[in-house]
C-alpha positions as CSV (number, residue, x, y, z in Angstrom):
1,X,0.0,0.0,0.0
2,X,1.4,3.4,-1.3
3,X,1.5,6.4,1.9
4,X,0.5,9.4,1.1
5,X,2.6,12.2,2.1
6,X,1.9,13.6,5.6
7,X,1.1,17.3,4.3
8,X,-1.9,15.6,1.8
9,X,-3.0,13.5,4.8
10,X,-3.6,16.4,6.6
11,X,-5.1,18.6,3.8
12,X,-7.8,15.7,3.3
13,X,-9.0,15.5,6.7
14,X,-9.2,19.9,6.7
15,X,-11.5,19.2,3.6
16,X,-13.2,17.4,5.7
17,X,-13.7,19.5,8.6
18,X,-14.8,22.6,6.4
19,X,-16.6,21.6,3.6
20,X,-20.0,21.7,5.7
21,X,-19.0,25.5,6.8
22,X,-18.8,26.6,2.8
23,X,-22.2,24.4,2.3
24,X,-23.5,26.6,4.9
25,X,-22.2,30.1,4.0
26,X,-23.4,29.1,0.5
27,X,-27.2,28.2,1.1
28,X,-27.8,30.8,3.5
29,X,-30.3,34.1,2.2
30,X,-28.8,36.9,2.1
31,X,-30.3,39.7,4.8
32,X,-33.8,41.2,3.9
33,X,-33.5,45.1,4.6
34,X,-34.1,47.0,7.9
35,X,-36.6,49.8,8.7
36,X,-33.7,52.0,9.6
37,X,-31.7,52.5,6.7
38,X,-31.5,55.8,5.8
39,X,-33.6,57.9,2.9
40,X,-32.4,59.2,0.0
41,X,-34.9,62.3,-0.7
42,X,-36.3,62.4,-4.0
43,X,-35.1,65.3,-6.3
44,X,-35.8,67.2,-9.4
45,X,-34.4,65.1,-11.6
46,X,-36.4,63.2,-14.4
47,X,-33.6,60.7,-15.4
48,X,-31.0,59.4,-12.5
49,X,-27.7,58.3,-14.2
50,X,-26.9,54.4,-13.7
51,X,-26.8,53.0,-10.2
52,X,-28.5,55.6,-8.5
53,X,-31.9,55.8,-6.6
54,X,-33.8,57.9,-4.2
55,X,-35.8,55.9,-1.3
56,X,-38.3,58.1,0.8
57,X,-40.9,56.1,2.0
58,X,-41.5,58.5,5.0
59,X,-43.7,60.6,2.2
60,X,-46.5,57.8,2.5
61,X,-45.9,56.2,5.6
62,X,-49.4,53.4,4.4
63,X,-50.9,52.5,1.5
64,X,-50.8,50.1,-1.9
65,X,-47.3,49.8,-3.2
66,X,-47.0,49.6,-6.9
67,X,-44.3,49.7,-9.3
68,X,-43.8,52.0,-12.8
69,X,-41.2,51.0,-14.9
70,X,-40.2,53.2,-17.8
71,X,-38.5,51.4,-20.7
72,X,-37.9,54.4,-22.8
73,X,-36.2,56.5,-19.8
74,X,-34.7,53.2,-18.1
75,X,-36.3,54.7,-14.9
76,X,-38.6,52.8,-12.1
77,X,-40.7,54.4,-10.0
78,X,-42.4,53.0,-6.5
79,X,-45.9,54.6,-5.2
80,X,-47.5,53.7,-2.2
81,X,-51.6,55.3,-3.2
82,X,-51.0,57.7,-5.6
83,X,-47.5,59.2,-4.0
84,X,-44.2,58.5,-5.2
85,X,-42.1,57.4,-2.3
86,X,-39.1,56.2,-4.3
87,X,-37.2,56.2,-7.8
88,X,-34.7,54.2,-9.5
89,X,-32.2,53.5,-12.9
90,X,-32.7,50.3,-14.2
91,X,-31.3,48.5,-16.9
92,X,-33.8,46.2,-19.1
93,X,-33.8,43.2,-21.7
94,X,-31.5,44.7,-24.7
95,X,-31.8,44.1,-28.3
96,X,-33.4,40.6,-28.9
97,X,-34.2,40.2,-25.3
98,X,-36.8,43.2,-24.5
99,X,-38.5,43.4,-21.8
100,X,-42.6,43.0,-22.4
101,X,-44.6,46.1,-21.5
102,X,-47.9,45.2,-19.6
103,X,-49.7,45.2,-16.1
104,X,-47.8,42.5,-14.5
105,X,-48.2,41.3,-10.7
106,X,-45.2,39.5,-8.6
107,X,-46.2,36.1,-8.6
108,X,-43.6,35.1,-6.1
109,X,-39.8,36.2,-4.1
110,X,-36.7,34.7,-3.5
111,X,-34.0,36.6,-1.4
112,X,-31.6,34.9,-3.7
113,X,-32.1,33.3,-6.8
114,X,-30.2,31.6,-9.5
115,X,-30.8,32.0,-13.7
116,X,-32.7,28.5,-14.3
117,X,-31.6,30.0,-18.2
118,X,-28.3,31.6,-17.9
119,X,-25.8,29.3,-16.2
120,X,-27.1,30.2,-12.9
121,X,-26.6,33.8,-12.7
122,X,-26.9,35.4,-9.3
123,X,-30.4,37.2,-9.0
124,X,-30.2,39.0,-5.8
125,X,-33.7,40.0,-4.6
126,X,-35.6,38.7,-6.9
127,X,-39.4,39.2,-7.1
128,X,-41.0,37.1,-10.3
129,X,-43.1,39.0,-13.2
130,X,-43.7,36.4,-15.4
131,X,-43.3,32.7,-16.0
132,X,-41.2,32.8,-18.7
133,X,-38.1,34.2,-16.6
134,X,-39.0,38.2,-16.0
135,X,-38.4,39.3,-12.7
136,X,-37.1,42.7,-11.0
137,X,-33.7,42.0,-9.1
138,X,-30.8,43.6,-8.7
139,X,-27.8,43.5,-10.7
140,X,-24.8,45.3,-13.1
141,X,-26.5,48.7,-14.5
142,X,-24.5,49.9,-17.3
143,X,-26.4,52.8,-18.4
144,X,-28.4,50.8,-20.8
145,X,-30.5,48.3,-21.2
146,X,-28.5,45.2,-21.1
147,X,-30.3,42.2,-19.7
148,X,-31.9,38.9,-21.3
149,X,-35.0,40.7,-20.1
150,X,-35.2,41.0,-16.8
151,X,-35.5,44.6,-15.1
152,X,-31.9,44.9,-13.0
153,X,-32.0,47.0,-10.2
154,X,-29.1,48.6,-8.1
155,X,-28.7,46.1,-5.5
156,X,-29.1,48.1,-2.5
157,X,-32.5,49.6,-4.3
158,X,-33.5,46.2,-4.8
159,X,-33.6,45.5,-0.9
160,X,-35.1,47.7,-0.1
161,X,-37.8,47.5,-2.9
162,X,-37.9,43.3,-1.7
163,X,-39.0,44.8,2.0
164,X,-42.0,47.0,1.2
165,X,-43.7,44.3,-1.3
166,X,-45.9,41.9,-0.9
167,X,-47.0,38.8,-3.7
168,X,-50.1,40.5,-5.7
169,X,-48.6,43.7,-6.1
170,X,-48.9,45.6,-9.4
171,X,-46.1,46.3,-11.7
172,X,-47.0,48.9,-14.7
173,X,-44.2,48.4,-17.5
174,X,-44.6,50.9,-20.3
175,X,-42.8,51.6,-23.3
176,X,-44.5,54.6,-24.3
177,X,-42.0,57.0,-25.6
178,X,-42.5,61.1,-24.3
179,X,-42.4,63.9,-27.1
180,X,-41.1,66.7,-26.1
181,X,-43.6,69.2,-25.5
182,X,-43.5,72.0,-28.7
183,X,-42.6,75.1,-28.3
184,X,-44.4,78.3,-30.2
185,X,-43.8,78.0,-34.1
186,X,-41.2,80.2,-35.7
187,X,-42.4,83.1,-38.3
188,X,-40.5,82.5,-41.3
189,X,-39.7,86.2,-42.9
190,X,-41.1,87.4,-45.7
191,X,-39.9,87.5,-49.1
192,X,-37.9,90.9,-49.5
193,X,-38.8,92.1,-45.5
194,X,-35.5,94.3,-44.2
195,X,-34.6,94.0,-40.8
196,X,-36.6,96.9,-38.6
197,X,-33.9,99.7,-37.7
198,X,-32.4,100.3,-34.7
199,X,-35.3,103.2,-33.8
200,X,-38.1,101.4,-34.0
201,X,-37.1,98.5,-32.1
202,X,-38.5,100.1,-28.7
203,X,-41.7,100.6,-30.6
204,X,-42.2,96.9,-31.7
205,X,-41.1,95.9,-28.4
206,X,-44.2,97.4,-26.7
207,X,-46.8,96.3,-29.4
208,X,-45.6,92.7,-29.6
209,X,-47.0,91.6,-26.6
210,X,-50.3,93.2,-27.0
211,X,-50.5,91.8,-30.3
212,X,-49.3,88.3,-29.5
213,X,-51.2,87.6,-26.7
214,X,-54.1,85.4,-27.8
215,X,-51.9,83.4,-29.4
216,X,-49.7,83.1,-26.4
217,X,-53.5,81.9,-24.7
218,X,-53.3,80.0,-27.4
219,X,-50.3,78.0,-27.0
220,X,-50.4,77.8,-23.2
221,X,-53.6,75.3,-24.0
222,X,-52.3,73.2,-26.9
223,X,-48.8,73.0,-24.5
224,X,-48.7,69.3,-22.9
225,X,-49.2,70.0,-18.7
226,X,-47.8,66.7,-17.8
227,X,-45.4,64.1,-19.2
228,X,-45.5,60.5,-20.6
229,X,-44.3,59.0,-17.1
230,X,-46.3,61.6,-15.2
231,X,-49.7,60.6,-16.9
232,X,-48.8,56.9,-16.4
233,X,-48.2,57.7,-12.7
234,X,-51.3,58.8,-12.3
235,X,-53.1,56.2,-14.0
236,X,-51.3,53.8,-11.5
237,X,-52.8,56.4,-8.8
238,X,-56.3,56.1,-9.7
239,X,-56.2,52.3,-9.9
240,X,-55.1,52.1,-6.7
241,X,-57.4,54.8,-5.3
242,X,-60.0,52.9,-3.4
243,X,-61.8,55.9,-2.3
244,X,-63.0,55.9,-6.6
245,X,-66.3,54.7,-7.5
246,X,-65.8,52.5,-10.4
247,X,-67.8,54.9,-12.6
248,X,-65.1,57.3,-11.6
249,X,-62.6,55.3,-11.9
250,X,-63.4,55.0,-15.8
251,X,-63.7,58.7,-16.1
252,X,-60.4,59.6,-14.4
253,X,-58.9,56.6,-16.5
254,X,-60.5,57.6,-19.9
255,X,-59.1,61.5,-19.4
256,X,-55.8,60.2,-18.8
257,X,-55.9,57.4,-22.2
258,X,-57.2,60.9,-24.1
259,X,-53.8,62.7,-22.3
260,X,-51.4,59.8,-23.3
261,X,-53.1,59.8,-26.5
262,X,-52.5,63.6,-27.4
263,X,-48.8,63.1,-26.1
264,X,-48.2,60.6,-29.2
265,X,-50.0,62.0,-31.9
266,X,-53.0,59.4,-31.9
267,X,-56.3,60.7,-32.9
């Protein structure tokens, strides 16, 4: 019988001793978030660059928690009623992968789960949208959308987002693009017109506004009040207002379909 060297021995029986500590470490979840980690006031800001978020839930302390996610802006916003309470970058399914638009609901969470698709990828956080393998976790965020169609999260955001769900919660994912708003036309000059002089400029000055002012009226009604993302947060708002009767509820929802409508150009 051939002896193994001493140092090999010893090594083996180490193995041994250790290998149910890794199987441990390696199966255990990964901590669900506190109700003391600190907010992150939302701003002014319509688009946060990659990896950041703003979490203040303190602005609805109770309530429905839903989800808006905006494809077009790679943005995700969290409501609890009809208030905004927190906001997001993401980074969605990229070319060939996209992530489907649609009212979704989380149909289950995992604290940690592992790609039954993509060689077992880590998915931190994870809180199912569909069947098929979309779900919101967190993950890399490179500034665009990048995934096989999942909606990655920062992963700190994601923790927090995993903590104030709950199984049956709505998740809005729209991929409605937001036109700028337009601005007054511009009068093209006439044919032969020379520029006014230098003497009658004060005198111009004081009729313009006079003589603009209907259509300033005008514009200020045609101009869109409210954005793509800020009429779809409000349709999440009035879905989740329980204080609606349903004929209500039609009515607010039919003005803001007529709004989103206007905003892309559909008759």
């Amino acid at each position: 019988m051939i002896q193994r060297p001493v140092f090999l021995r010893s090594l083996a029986w180490k193995g041994i001793l250790l290998a149910p500590a890794f199987v441990v470490f390696a199966s255990s979840p990964l901590p669900a978030a506190t109700a003391g980690d600190a907010e992150i006031p939302l701003g002014k800001t319509e688009k946060l660059s990659a990896g950041k978020f703003e979490w203040q839930p303190s602005r609805a302390p109770g309530g429905t928690v839903s989800v808006l996610v905006d494809l077009p802006t790679q943005m995700l916003s969290v409501l609890r009623g009809e208030v905004v309470i927190a906001r997001s970058s993401i980074s969605s399914g990229r070319a060939g992968h996209t992530t489907p638009s649609g009212i979704f609901t989380i149909l289950g969470k995992e604290v940690m789960h592992y790609s039954n698709l993509y060689r077992r990828a880590p998915m931190p956080f994870m809180q199912r949208l569909t069947w098929e393998g979309v779900a919101l976790h967190g993950g890399y965020l490179p500034g665009r959308p990048a995934s096989h169609g999942c909606i990655r999260l920062p992963r700190a955001f994601a923790k927090l987002l995993f903590q104030i769900t709950s199984c049956g919660d709505q998740v809005v994912v729209t991929n409605k693009p937001a036109p700028a708003a337009p601005g007054p036309p511009v009068a093209k000059p006439k044919a032969g017109a020379r520029p006014a002089s230098a003497d009658a400029a004060p005198h111009v000055a004081a009729d313009t506004p006079a003589k603009n002012a209907p259509k300033a009226a005008d514009d200020a009604k045609t101009r869109p009040r409210k954005s793509m993302v800020e009429l779809e947060i409000e349709e999440v708002g009035i879905r989740n207002n329980s204080n609606l009767t349903r004929a209500e509820r039609q009515t607010e929802l039919l003005r803001v379909w007529s709004e989103q409508r206007a905003l892309m150009g559909v008759r």
